[in-house]
C-alpha positions as CSV (number, residue, x, y, z in Angstrom):
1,X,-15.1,20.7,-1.0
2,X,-15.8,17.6,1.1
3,X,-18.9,16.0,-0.2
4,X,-20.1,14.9,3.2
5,X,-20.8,18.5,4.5
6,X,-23.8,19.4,7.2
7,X,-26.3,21.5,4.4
8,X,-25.4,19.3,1.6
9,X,-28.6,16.8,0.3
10,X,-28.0,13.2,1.0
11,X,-29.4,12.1,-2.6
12,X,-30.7,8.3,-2.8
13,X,-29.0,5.4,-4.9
14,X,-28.9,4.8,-8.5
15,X,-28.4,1.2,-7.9
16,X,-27.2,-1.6,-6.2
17,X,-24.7,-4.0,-7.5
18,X,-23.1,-7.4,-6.2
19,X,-19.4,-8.6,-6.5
20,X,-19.2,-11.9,-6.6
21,X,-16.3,-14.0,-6.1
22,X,-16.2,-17.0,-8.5
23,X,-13.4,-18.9,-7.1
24,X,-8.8,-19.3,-8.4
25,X,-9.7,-20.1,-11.9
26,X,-10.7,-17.0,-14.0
27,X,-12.1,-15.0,-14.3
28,X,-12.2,-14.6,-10.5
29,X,-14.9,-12.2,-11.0
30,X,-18.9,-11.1,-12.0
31,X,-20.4,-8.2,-11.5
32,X,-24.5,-8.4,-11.2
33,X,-26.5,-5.3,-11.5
34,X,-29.4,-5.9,-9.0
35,X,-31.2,-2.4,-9.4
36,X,-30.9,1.1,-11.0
37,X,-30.0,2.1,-14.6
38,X,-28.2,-0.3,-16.6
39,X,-26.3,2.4,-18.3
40,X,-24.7,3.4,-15.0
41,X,-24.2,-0.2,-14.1
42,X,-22.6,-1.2,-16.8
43,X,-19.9,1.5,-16.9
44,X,-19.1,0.4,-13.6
45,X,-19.0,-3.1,-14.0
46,X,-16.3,-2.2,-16.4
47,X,-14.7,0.1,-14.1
48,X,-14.4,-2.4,-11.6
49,X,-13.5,-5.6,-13.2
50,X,-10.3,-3.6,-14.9
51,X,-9.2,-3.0,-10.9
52,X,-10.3,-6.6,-10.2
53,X,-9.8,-9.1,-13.0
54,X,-6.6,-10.8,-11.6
55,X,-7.0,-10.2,-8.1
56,X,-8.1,-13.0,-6.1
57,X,-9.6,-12.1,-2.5
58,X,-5.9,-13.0,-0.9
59,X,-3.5,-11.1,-3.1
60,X,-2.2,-7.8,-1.3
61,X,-3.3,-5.6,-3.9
62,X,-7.0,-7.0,-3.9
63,X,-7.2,-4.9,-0.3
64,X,-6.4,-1.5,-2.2
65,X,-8.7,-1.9,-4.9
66,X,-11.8,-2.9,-3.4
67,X,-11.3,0.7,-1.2
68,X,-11.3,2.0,-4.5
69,X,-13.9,0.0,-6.3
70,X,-16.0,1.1,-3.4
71,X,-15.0,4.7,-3.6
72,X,-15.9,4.6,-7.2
73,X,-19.6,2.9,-6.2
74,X,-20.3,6.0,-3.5
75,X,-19.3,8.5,-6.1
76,X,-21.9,6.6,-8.7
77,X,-24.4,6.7,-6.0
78,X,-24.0,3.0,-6.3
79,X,-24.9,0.4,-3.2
80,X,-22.0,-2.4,-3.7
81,X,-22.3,-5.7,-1.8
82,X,-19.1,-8.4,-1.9
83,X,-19.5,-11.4,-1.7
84,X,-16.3,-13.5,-1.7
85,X,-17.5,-16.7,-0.4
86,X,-16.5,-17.0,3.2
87,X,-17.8,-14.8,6.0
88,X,-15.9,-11.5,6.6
89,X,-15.0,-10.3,9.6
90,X,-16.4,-6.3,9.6
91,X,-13.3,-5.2,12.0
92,X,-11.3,-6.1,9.3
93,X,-13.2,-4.3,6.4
């Protein structure tokens, strides 16, 4: 069943959460937590920095696990934000 069906509630977020880039040394990565419950934020922090931990912004793989970190944040109810230090383009995204 499609979760995005006409009939279905759109529920509101949990939380909201920030990626942040921290440059080629690592850890590359932090997770903040900016609002919702901790518990949920925290499992997901994990989730995320096992896809992300040695994947800087350029490497070819870094592409396929952000589309799943943020599949992963939309089934947690979870708004995500990246920042990755330079300005993306959104055609690209």
């Amino acid at each position: 069943m499609a979760m995005n069906q006409p009939g279905l509630e759109q529920l509101p977020p949990q939380g909201h959460v920030k990626l942040l880039y921290l440059g080629p040394v690592a850890p590359h990565w932090e997770v903040h937590g900016v609002f919702g419950d901790n518990r949920v934020i925290d499992e997901f922090r994990q989730r995320a920095l096992a896809r992300l931990q040695l994947l800087p912004p350029h490497d070819p793989q870094f592409r396929r696990n952000r589309e799943r970190v943020n599949r992963d944040a939309e089934r947690e109810r979870l708004m995500i934000e990246w920042d990755l230090g330079y300005p993306e383009d959104d055609a690209a995204t």
